[in-house]
C-alpha positions as CSV (number, residue, x, y, z in Angstrom):
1,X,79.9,124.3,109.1
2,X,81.3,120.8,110.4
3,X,80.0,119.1,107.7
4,X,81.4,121.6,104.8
5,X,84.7,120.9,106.3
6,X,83.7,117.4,106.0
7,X,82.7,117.6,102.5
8,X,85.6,119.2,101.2
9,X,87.6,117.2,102.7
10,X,86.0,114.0,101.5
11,X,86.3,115.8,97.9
12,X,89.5,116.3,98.1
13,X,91.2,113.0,99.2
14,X,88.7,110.7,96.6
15,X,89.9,113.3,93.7
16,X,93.6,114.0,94.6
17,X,93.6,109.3,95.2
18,X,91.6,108.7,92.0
19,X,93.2,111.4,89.9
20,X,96.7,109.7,91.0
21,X,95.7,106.5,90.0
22,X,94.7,107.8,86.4
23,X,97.7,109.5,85.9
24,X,99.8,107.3,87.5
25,X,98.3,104.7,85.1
26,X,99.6,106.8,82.1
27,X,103.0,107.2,83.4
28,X,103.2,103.3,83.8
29,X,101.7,102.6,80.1
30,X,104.5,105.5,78.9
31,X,107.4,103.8,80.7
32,X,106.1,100.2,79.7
33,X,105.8,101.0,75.9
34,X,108.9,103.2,75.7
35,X,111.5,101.4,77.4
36,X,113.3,104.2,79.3
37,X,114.7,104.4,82.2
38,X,112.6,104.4,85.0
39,X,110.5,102.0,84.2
40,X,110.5,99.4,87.6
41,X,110.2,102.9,89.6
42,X,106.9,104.1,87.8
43,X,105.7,100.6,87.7
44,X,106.3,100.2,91.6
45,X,104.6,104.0,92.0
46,X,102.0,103.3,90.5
47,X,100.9,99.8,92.2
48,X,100.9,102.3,95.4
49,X,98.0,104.4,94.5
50,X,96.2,101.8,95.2
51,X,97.2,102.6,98.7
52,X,95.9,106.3,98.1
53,X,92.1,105.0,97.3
54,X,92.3,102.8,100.1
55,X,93.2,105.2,102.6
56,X,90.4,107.8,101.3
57,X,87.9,104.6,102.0
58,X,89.1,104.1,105.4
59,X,88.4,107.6,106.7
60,X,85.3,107.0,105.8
61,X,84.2,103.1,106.1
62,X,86.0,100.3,108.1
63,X,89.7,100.0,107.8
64,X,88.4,96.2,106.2
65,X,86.7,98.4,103.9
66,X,90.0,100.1,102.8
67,X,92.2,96.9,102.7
68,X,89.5,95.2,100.0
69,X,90.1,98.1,98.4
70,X,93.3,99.1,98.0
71,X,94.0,94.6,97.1
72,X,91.4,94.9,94.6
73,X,92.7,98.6,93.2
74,X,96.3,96.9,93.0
75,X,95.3,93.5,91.5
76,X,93.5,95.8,88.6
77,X,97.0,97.8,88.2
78,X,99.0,94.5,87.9
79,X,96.5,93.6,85.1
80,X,97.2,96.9,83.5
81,X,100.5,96.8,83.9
82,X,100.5,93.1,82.2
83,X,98.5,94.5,79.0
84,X,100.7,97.2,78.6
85,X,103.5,94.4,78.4
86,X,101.5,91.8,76.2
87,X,100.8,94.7,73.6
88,X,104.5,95.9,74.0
89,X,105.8,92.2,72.9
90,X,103.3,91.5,70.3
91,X,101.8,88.5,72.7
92,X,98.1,88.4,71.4
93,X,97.6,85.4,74.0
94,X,98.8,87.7,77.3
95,X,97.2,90.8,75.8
96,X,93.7,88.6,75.4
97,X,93.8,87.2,79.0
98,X,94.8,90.2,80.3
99,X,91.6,91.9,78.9
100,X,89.6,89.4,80.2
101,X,90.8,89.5,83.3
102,X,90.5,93.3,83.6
103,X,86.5,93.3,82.4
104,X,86.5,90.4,85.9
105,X,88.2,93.2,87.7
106,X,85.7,95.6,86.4
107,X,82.8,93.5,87.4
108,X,84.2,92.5,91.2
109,X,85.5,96.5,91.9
110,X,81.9,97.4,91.0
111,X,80.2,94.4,93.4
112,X,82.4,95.4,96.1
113,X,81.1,99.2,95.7
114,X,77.7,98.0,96.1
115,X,78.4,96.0,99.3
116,X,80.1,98.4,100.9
117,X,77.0,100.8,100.1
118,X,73.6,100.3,98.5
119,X,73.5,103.3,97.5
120,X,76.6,103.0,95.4
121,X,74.4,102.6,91.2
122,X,76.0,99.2,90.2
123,X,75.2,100.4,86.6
124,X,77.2,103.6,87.3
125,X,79.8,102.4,88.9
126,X,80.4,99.8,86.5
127,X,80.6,102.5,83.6
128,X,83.0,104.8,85.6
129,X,85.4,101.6,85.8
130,X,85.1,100.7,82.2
131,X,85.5,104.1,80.4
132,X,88.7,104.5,82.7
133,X,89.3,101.0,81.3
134,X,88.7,101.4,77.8
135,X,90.9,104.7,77.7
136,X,93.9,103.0,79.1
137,X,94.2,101.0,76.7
138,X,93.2,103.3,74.0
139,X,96.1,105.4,75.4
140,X,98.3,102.2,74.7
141,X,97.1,101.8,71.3
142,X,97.7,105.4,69.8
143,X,100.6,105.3,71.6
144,X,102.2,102.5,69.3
145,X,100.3,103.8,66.5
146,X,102.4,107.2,66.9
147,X,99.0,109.0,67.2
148,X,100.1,111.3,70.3
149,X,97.7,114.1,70.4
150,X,95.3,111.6,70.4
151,X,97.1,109.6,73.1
152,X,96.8,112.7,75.5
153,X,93.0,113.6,74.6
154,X,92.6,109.7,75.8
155,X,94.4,110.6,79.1
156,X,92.6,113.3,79.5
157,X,89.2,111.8,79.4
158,X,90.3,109.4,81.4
159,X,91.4,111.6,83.8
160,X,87.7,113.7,83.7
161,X,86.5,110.2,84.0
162,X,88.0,109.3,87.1
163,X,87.3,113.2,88.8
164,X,83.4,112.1,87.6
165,X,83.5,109.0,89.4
166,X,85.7,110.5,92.3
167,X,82.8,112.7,92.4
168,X,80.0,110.4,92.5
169,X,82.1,108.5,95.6
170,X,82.1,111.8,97.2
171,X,78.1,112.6,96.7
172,X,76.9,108.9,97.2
173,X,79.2,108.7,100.8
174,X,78.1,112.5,101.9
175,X,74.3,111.2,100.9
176,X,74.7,108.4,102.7
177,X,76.7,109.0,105.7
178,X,77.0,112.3,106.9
C-alpha cells in the first residue's frame, strides 16, 4: 500500500511540474508574439517552472540532483523565450543561434537524465525533449502565420508530449527506485 501512495504521488508532482512547464511555455510564446500586457510577468512565471521539475527531482534523487535540474530546465526556457523574440523581430541571426543553442540544450538535458539514472533510454529521452521542442516553435510559427486552430492542436501535442515523458520519468524512477 506504501508504495501506491508512493506511486501516485510521484505521478502526480512529474505531470502537474512537466504539464506547467508546457503550458507555461505557451503562455510565454503568446505574450512574447502579441505584445500585451503581461508580458515580463508570464515571462518571469514561466522561468519558475523550472523550479517545479526540480523540486519533483529532489523528492526523489539528491537535492544536487534537483538544482542541475531546475539550472538546466531554466537555461532551456531562456533559449525559448529568446526564439520567441528573434522570430518576433524578424532577426534570422538570433532566431538561428537560438535554435542551435536549444538542440545543445536538448542534447545536455538528455545526458544529464542518463547520469542521474541508467535506466533513463538516452534515445527516448532525447525524443521526449525534441518533440516538446519542435512544437514550441511550431506553435510560434502558426501563430504569426494566423493559423490558430493549428496553433492549439500544436500545444496540445505538446502538452500529451510532456504527460508521455512525465510518464516515462515516473515508470523509469518507480522501476528503478522503489
Amino acid at each position: 500500500m506504501a508504495d501506491d501512495t508512493k506511486t501516485l504521488d510521484l505521478y502526480g508532482i512529474m505531470r502537474k511540474n512537466f504539464g506547467e512547464y508546457v503550458y507555461w511555455t505557451r503562455e510565454m510564446l503568446v505574450f512574447v508574439i502579441s505584445a500585451v500586457r503581461g508580458k515580463a510577468e508570464t515571462i518571469e512565471r514561466y522561468h519558475r517552472t523550472a523550479d517545479g521539475i526540480a523540486e519533483a527531482f529532489s523528492l526523489y534523487y539528491e537535492k544536487s540532483v534537483g538544482d542541475e535540474i531546475r539550472r538546466l530546465y531554466y537555461e532551456q526556457s531562456l533559449i525559448f523565450t529568446e526564439i520567441a523574440r528573434a522570430y518576433t523581430y524578424e532577426n534570422a541571426k538570433l532566431y538561428s543561434e537560438a535554435l542551435e543553442r536549444l538542440t545543445r540544450s536538448i542534447a545536455v538535458i538528455t545526458e544529464y537524465f542518463q547520469k542521474i539514472n541508467a535506466a533513463y533510454d538516452t534515445k527516448k529521452v532525447s525524443e521526449f525533449m525534441e518533440n516538446n521542442a519542435d512544437r514550441a516553435v511550431s506553435q510560434i510559427k502558426l501563430r504569426f502565420a494566423g493559423n490558430f486552430d493549428e496553433e492549439i492542436d500544436a500545444f496540445d501535442n505538446a502538452f500529451d508530449n510532456i504527460l508521455e515523458m512525465a510518464d516515462y520519468v515516473c515508470a523509469t524512477i518507480k522501476n528503478t527506485m522503489f
